[in-house]
N, C-alpha and C positions, 0 to 999 in steps of 0.2 A: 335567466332561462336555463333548463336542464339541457347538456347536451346529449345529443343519439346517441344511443348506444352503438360504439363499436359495431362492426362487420369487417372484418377482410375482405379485401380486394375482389379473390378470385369468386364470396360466396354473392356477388352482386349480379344483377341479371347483367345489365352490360356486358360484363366481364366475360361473362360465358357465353354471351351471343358472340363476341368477339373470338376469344376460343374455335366457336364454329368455323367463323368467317375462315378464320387464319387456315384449319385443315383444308381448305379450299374447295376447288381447285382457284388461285387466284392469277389474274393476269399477268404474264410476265411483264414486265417495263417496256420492250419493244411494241406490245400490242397498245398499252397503257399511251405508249406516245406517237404511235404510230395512227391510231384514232382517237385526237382528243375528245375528251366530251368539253364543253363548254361549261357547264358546271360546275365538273371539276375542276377543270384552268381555274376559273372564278375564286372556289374556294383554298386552292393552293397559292393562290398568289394572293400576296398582302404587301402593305406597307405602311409604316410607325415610326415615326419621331424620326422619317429620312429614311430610313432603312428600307429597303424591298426583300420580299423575301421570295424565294419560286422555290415551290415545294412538289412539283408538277413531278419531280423525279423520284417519289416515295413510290411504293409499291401498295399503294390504299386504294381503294376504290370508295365511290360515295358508301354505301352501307358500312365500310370499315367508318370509315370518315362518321357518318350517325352516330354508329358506336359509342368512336372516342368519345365525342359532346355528350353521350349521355354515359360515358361512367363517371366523364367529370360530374356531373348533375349530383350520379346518385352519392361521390364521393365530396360533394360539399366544398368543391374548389372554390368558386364563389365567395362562400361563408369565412372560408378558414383565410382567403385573402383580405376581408374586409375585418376578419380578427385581426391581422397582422399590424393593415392600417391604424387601428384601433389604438396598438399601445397594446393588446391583453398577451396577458404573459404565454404565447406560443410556445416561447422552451420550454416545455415541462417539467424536464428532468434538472433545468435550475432556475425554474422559477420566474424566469427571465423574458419580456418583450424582446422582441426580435425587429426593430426599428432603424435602419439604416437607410430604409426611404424618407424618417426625416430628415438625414443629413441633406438631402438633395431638396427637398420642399418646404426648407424652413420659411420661405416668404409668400408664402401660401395664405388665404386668408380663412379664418377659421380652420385649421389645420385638425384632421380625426383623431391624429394623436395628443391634442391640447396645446394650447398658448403656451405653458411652460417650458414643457419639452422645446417648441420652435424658439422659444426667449434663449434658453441655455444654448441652444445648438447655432445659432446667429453672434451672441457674444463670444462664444472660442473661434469658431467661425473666421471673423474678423481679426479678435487678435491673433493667430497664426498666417491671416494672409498680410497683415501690415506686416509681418518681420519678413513672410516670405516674402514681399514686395524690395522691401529693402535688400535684399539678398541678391534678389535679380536682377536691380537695379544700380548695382556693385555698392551698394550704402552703408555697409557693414563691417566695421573698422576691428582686425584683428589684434591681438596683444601690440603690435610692434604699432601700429596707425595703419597700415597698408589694409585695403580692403581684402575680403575673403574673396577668394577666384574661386574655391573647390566646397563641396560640401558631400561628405559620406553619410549614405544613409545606413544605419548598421541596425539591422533587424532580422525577423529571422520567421516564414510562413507567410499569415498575409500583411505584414509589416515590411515584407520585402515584395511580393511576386507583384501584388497590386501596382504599387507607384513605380517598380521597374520597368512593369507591361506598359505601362500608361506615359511613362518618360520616354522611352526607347520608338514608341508608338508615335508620339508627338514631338520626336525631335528633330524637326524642321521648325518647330515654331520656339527652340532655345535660345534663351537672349546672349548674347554675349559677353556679359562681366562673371558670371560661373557656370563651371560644369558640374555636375552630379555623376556623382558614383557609388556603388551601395555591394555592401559585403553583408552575407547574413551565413555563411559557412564559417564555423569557429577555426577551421583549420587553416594552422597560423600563416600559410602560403596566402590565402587566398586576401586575409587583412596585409601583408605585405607586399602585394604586387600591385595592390591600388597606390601604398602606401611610398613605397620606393620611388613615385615618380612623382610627387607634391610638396612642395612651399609646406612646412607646416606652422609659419605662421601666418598663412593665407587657405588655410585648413578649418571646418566647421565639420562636427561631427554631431549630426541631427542621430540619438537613440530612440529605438521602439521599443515599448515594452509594455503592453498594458498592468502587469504586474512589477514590473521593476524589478523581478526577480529569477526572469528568461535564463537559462545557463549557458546559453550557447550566445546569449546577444551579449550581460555582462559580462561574458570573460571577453569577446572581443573588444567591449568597451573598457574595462581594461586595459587591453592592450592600447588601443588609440590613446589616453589618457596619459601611459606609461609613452607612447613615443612621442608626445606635446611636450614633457617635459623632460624628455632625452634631447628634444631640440631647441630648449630655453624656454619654453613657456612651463609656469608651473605656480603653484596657490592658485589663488583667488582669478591671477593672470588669466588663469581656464576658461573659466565662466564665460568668456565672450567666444570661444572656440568648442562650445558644447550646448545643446538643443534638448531635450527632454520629451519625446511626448508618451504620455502616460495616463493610466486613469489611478494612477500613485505617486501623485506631486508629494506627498511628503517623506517618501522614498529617497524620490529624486533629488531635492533639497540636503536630505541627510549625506549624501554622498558628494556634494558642493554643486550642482547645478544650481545658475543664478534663478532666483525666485520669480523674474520676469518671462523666463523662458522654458517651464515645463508647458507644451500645449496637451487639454486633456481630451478624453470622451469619455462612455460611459459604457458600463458593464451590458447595456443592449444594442453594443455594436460589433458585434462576431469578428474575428479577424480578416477572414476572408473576404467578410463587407464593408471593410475599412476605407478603404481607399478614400471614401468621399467625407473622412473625415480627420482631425490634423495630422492621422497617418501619412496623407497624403501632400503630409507638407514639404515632400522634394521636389515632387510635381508641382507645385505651385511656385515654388522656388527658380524651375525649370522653363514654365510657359507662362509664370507670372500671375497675378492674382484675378483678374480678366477673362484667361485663359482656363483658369482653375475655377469660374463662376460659368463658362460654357461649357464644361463638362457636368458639374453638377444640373446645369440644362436641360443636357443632354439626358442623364439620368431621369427626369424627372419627367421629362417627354414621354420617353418610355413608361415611364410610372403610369403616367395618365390616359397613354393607351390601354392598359394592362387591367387596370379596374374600370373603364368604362366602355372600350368593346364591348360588344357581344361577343356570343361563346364561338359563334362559326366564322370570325374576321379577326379575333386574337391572336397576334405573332405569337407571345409567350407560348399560352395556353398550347394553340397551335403547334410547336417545334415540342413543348413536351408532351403531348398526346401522340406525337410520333416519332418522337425516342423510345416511349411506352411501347406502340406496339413492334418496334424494331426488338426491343429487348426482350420483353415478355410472350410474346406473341410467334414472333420470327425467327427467335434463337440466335441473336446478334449479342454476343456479351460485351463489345467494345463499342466505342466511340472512334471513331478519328476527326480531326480539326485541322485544315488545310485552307489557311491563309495565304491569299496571292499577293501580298504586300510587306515585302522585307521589315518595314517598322513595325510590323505585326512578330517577330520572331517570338515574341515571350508570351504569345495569346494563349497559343492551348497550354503552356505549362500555367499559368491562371489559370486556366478555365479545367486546368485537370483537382487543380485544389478545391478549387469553387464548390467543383461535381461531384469528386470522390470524397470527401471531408464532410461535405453536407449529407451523402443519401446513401454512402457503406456504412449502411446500418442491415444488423439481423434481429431487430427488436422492434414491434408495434409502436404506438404512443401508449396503448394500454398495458403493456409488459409483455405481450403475449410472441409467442416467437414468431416470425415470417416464414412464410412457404412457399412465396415468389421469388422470383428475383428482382435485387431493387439498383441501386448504381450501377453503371455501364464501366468498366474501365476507362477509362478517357485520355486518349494519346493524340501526338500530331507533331505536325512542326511545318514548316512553310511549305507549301503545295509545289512549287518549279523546285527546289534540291529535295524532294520527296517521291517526286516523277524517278528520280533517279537512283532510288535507293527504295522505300519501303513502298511503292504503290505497286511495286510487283506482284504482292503478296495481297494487294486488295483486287488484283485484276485476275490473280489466277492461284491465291491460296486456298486453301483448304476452308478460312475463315469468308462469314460473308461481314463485311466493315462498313456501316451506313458513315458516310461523310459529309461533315459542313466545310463547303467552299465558302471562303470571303474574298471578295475582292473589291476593289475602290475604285469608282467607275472615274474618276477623274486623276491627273497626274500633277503634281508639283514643282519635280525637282529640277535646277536650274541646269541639266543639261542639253547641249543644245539637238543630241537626237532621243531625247526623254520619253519623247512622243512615241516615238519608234520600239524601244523600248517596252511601256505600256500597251504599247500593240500586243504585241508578242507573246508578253506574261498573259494577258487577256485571254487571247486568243486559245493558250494550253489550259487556262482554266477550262473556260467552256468545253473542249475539244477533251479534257477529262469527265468530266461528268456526264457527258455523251455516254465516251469509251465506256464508264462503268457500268452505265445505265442499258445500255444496247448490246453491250460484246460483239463478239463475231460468231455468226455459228458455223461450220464445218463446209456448208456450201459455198459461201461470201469468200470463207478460207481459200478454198480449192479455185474458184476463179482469180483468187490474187494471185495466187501462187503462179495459176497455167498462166496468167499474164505476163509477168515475170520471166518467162519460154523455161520453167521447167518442166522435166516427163514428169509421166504418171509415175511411175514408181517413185519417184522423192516425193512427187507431191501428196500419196499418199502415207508416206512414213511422216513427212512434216506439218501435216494437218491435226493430228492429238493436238500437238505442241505449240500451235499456232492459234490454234480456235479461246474463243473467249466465253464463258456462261454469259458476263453479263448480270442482269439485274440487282446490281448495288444498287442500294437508295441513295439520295443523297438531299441535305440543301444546297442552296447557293443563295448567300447573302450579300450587298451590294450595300455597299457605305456610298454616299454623292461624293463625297471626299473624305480624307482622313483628318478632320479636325475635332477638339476637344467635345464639339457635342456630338460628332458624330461616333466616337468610342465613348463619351457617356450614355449613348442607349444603345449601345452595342451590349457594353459591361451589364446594364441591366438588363435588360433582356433576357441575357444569360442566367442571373438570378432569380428572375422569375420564373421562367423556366424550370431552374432547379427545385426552388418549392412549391411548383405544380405539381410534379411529378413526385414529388413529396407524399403532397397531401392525395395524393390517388392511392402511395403505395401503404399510407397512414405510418408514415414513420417522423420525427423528430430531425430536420435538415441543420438545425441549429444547435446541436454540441456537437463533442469529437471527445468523446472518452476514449477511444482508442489513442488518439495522442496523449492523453494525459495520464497512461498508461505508463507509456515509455515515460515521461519523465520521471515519475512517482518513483519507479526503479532505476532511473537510471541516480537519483538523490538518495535512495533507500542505498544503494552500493559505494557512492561516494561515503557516506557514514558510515558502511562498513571498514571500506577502508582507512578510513584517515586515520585509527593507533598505528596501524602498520607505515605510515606514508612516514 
């Protein structure tokens, strides 16, 4: 079947009813929440694969809300998700399926993207978690006999950010015979400070490379290699102290990795959407191979809400039709990501690769330039040491910052006032998203202040400086707990989201020419140099 021809975004009616809506005049957030409508509540809050979402704090109203759902209609959201399913080569620019939801549904029955695909993707599958199994299980006998305690992961993008976010995240559920640690910065401190404190013959160093010929991963492997046999191990010896995964096993081989242990994938698994597959074999390493089949669960929950919602009860759809009109519409160029759960510290730097790698793009699918704006910046960092430092600037800077709150409605950790604790963090979430949502206005001000028994005269000098606009949007997303499926449809989520918001802006979420930019030259200058070296 022929497909439609192209349109840009903005020449769609949606698009420009929206336009309308946005000039307004539109509700502030205080009115917004101050008289719910029931409708709205209704269609603001969702929940999928565990997750709840309240969206109640965006600054939409129903007819925004119409909107969204029909620019997704006329932009083919639907269609282009159920290409994706498909297998049909989405990247366009290389040619390439863009399938990393088979990694999570390979035991699906009748799978959209073919038996095959789920055959290949179930056998590496497997053999990367029987070794992680062993690994976790201390079963893995280094050069000398003693088992591996340590395992580096050294990679470098989504070879690193994914199973770092994902280990750190779940590391309450770490077994006891290894720890994991992972360097993807070539610069040589950073491989030495792991390094200076490990056995290295109780050392495994798991590489990433889909290419095998990463410059910043092999030179640190390299380096690992060179400090194995500065501390006795060295030939063949290696081989049990080195891990491979690649979609260039014969790379990996040529350079003495044992033949049992490159795990591979395959060129329609972007890096950024690795994780779920044997990129992701330090996590599994970490929380064991169990733990490593409930997160791909978890993803795939999410999957199955994503394509079979409807349009007006889709999380995805839902959180990117209103990143859409925060950025497009509202004049919000950034993102913020504020996680109330300290194992969460590496989320938004994932979730800033995810988003910005995927949709900083200034090119159509058809070649044609863009005239909108499409990626949001994407920053964050854990929401309680962000109270403290950069929310100042979303409560009374110049910029207006839509923000996702996470937090975990439940607590784990073996302290005995944890509880208490969990209160607290809780507690400043909600109590910010209020803050942002509401501010303070000048009158509110002036009666805290006269509270307080100061005069008139200060209290109207310190009222400018006191008063709040107000009307951030924001989500707030609620994990039941922080377990492996409950961050695998977290992770997805987030990816569907990005190629929603994709496929509205008609851009390509699947390469990154602009990284392969920099490398291109940064090898093009290497070869200049080396007569001179």
């Amino acid at each position: 079947m022929r497909e439609p021809r192209f349109t840009p975004p903005q020449q769609r009616p949606a698009w420009q009813r929206l336009a309308s809506l946005a000039r307004g005049p539109l509700p502030h957030l205080r009115e917004l929440l101050a008289q719910p409508c029931p409708q709205r509540q209704s269609r603001l809050h969702l929940e999928a694969a565990g997750i709840q979402l309240d969206a109640t704090r965006q600054q939409v109203t129903l007819p925004v809300l119409d909107a969204l759902n029909d620019l997704a209609r006329e932009s083919r959201v639907p269609e282009q998700a159920e290409a994706q399913r498909r297998g049909e080569p989405v990247n366009g620019t290389e040619g390439r399926a863009a399938l990393h939801v088979a990694l999570r549904g390979a035991d699906i029955d009748s799978p959209p993207w073919g038996a095959q695909v789920s055959t290949l993707v179930r056998a590496e599958r497997e053999r990367f978690l029987a070794a992680a199994e062993r690994l976790h299980r201390g079963q893995w006998p280094g050069h000398t006999g003693r088992p591996i305690a340590h395992v580096v992961n050294i990679g470098i993008g989504g070879s690193d950010l994914g199973p770092r976010m994902a280990c750190e995240a779940l590391s309450n559920l770490h077994g006891p015979a290894v720890r994991v640690h992972f360097v993807s910065n070539p610069d040589a401190w950073a491989l030495y400070e792991v390094l200076r404190h490990l056995p290295a013959d109780r050392t495994l160093f798991v590489v990433q490379s889909k290419s095998f010929t990463t410059q910043e991963t092999m030179t640190l492997a390299a380096s690992a290699r060179r400090w194995l046999a500065d501390h006795g191990c060295t030939g063949e010896a290696q081989a049990t102290h080195l891990v491979a995964v690649t979609a260039r096993p014969d790379l990996s081989a040529q350079e003495g990795y044992a033949p049992e242990h490159p795990f591979g994938f395959w060129d329609w698994v972007g890096g950024r959407y690795s994780v779920w597959s044997a990129i992701g074999f330090a996590l599994a390493v970490a929380i064991g191979a169990q733990g490593f089949r409930d997160f791909l669960a978890g993803g795939h929950a999410m999957d199955r809400h994503f394509w079979d919602a409807p349009a007006t009860s889709n999380m995805p759809l839902l959180m990117a039709l209103l990143g859409l009109w925060n950025r497009n519409f509202l004049g919000s160029p950034t993102q913020a990501i504020a996680p109330y759960a300290s194992r969460l510290v590496h989320f938004a730097p994932f979730v800033r690769q995810m988003d910005m790698e995927s949709n900083g793009k200034r090119t159509h699918v058809d070649g044609s330039p863009v005239e909108i704006d499409t990626g949001p910046i994407v920053w964050g960092g854990l929401g309680i040491e962000g109270q403290h430092a950069f929310f100042q600037l979303l409560h009374q800077g110049r910029h207006r910052v839509p923000v996702d709150f996470i937090g975990v409605a439940s607590e784990d950790t073996p302290l005995p006032l944890a509880a208490e604790h969990h209160r607290i963090v809780l507690l400043n979430m909600r109590a910010q998203a209020e803050a942002l949502a509401l501010g303070r206005d000048a009158e509110a001000t002036a009666a805290l202040l006269r509270a307080e028994g100061l005069d008139d005269t200060t209290i109207a000098a310190l009222i400018p400086h006191r008063t709040f606009a107000g009307n951030v949007p924001s989500n707030s997303l609620w994990l039941p707990a922080l377990t492996p499926h409950a961050l695998g449809a977290l992770v997805a989520l987030y990816e569907h989201k990005v190629f929603c918001q994709a496929a509205i802006w008609g851009i390509n979420p699947f390469d990154q020419w602009g990284v392969e930019l920099g490398k291109t030259m940064a090898r093009a200058m290497e070869r200049q140099a080396a007569p001179h070296s």
